[in-house]
C-alpha positions in Angstrom: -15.0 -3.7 2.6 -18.2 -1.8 0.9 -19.0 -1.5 -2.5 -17.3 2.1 -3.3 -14.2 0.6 -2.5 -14.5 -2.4 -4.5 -15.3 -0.2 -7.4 -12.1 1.7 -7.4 -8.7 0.8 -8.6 -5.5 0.8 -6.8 -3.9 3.6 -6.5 -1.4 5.5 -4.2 -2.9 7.5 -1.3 -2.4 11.6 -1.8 -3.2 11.6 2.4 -2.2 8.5 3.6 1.2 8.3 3.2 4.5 7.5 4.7 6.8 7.9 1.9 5.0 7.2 -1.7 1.7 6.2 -0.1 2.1 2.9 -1.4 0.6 0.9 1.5 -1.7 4.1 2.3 -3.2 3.4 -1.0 -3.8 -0.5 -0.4 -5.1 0.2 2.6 -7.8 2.2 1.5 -8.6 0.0 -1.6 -9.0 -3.0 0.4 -10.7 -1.3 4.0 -8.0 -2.3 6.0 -5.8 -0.5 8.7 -3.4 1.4 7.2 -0.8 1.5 10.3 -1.4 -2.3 10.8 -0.5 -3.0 7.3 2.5 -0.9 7.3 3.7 -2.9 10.5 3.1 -6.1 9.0 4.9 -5.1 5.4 7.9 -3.8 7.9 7.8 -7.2 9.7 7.0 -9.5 6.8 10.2 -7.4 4.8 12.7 -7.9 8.1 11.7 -12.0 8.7 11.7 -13.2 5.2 15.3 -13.5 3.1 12.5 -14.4 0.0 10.9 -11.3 0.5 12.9 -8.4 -0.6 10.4 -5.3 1.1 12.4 -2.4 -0.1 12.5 -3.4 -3.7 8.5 -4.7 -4.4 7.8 -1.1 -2.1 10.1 0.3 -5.0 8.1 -1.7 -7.9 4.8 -0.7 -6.7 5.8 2.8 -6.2 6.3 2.7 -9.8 3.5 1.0 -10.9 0.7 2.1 -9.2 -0.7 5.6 -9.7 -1.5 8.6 -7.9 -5.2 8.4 -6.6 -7.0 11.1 -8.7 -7.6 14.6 -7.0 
């Protein structure tokens, strides 16, 4: 991670993006792979009964804003 990105807040990715650009958008924040993170988030959300992947996608979607143009 470098110092641009760490200055930046979270936001959803405009070019990154599956369906909202949820992960897209934490990818980038953080530096980290965004295809890698999405298959984690898809395995994490299939092995875990405590954690329900479809509705936090849902809450973040709703929370976190568009990157700006």
């Amino acid at each position: 991670m470098n110092a641009s990105n760490a200055s930046h807040g979270l936001s959803r990715s405009l070019n990154d993006r599956m369906i909202a650009g949820v992960i897209g958008g934490i990818a980038h924040r953080y530096g980290w792979n965004s295809t890698w993170l999405r298959i984690l988030y898809v395995i994490a959300s299939l092995l875990s009964a405590a954690f329900p992947g479809m509705l936090v996608y849902l809450i973040l979607w709703l929370l976190i804003p568009n990157e700006a143009d």
